[in-house]
C-alpha positions in Angstrom: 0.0 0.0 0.0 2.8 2.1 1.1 5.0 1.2 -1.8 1.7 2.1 -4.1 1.4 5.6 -2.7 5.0 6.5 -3.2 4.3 5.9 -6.8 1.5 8.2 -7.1 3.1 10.8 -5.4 6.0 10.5 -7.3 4.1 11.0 -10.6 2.6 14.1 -9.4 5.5 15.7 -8.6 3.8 18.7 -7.8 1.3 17.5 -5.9 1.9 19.9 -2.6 2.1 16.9 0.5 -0.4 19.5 2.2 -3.3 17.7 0.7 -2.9 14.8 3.7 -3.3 15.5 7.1 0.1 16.0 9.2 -0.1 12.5 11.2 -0.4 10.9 7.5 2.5 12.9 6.3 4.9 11.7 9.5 3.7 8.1 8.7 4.8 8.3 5.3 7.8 10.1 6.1 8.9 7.5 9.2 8.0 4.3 6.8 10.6 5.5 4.4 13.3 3.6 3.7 16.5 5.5 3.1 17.6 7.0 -0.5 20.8 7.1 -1.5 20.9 11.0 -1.3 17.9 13.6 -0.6 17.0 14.0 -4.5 15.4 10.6 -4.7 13.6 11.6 -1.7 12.7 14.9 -3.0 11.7 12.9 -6.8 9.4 11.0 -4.4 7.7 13.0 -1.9 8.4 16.4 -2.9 8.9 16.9 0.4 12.3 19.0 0.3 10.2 21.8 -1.0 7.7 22.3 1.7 9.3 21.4 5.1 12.9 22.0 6.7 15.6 19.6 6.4 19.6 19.6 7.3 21.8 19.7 5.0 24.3 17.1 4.7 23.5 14.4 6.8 21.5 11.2 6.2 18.3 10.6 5.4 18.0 9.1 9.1 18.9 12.1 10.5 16.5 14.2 8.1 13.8 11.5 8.5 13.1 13.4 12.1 14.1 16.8 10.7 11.0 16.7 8.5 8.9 15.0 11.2 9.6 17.6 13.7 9.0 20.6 10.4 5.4 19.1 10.2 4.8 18.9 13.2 6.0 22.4 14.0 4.9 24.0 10.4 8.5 24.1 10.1 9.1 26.7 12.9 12.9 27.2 12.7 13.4 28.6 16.0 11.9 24.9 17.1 14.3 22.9 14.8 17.2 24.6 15.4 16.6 24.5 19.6 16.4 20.8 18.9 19.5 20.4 17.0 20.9 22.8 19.9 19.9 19.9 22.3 20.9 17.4 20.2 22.9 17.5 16.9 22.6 14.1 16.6 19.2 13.6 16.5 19.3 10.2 18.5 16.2 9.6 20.2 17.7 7.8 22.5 20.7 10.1 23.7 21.7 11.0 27.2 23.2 14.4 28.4 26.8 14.7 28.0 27.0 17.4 30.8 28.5 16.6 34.2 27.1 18.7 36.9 29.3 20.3 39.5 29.0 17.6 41.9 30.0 14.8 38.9 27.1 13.4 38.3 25.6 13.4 34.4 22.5 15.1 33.8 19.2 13.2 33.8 18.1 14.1 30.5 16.9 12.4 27.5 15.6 11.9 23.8 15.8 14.5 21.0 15.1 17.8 23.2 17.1 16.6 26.7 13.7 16.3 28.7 15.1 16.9 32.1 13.9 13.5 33.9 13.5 14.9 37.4 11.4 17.9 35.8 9.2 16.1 33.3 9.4 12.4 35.1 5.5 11.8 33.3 6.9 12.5 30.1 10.3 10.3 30.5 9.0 7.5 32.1 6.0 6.8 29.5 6.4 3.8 27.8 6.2 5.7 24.7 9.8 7.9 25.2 12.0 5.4 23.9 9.9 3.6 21.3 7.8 6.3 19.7 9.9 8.8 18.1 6.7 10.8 16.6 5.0 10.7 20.1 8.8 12.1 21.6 9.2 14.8 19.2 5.3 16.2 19.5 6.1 16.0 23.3 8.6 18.4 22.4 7.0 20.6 20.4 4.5 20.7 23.5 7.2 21.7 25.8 8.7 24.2 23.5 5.2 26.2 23.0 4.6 25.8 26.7 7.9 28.1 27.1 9.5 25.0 28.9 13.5 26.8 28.9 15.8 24.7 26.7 19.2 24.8 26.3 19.3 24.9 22.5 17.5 27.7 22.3 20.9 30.0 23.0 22.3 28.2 20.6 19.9 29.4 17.3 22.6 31.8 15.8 24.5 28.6 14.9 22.3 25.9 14.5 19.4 27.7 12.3 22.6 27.8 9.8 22.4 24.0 9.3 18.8 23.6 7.9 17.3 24.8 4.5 13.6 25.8 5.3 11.1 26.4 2.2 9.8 30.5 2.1 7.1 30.8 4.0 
């Protein structure tokens, strides 16, 4: 089925992805397998032309770049406090920072959710094995004004992405 809609979106190339609703765009987007390079992705979604993406990196790394631009209607500010937080874009990463009395940080995922502030959030079953549900808690956080290290970061990492014109 998948493999069926792939085709017909790749032979309306200009069909704008807008036409599906967001949680069908992610699905698409996290059932892809990865391309060689981002113009086969582009040839068959389109997608390089309507949401943010990093450039030069995988298409793993991109795959949650372009979930977290739909889910965020590619807010910049969002995706570059996330890549502030963690360039790697490993859902599963740990803080690297040591506090002053040597122990590492209790934070997690693709925005550093501080465990001790956020326990509901870190402890759901969902954190580690549902990387749409981790990244829309994010995007939750950030509207909510939650304070995020990335965010002092945006005059370097917004330099990493190309965003379409909104």
């Amino acid at each position: 089925m998948l493999d069926l809609l792939l085709y017909i979106l790749g032979l309306i190339k200009d069909l704008e992805p807008t036409v599906l609703y967001d949680d069908d765009k992610i699905a698409i987007v996290q059932e892809l397998e990865p391309y060689e390079d981002n113009e086969d992705m582009e040839v068959a979604l389109n997608l390089l032309n309507y949401y943010c993406y990093k450039k030069d990196v995988d298409f793993d790394q991109n795959r949650h770049v372009i979930t977290a631009s739909i889910i965020s209607n590619n807010d910049l500010d969002f995706i570059g406090t996330l890549e502030g937080e963690n360039d790697t874009w490993d859902s599963q990463r740990q803080s690297d920072y040591i506090n002053q009395y040597g122990y590492r940080e209790d934070s997690w995922g693709f925005c550093q959710v501080h465990r001790p502030s956020h326990s509901h959030i870190v402890n759901d079953p969902r954190f580690f094995t549902d990387e749409v549900w981790q990244l829309k808690e994010c995007w939750r956080l950030y509207q909510d004004g939650v304070a995020m290290y990335g965010k002092d970061k945006l005059y370097k990492t917004k330099q990493r992405f190309q965003c379409p014109n909104k």
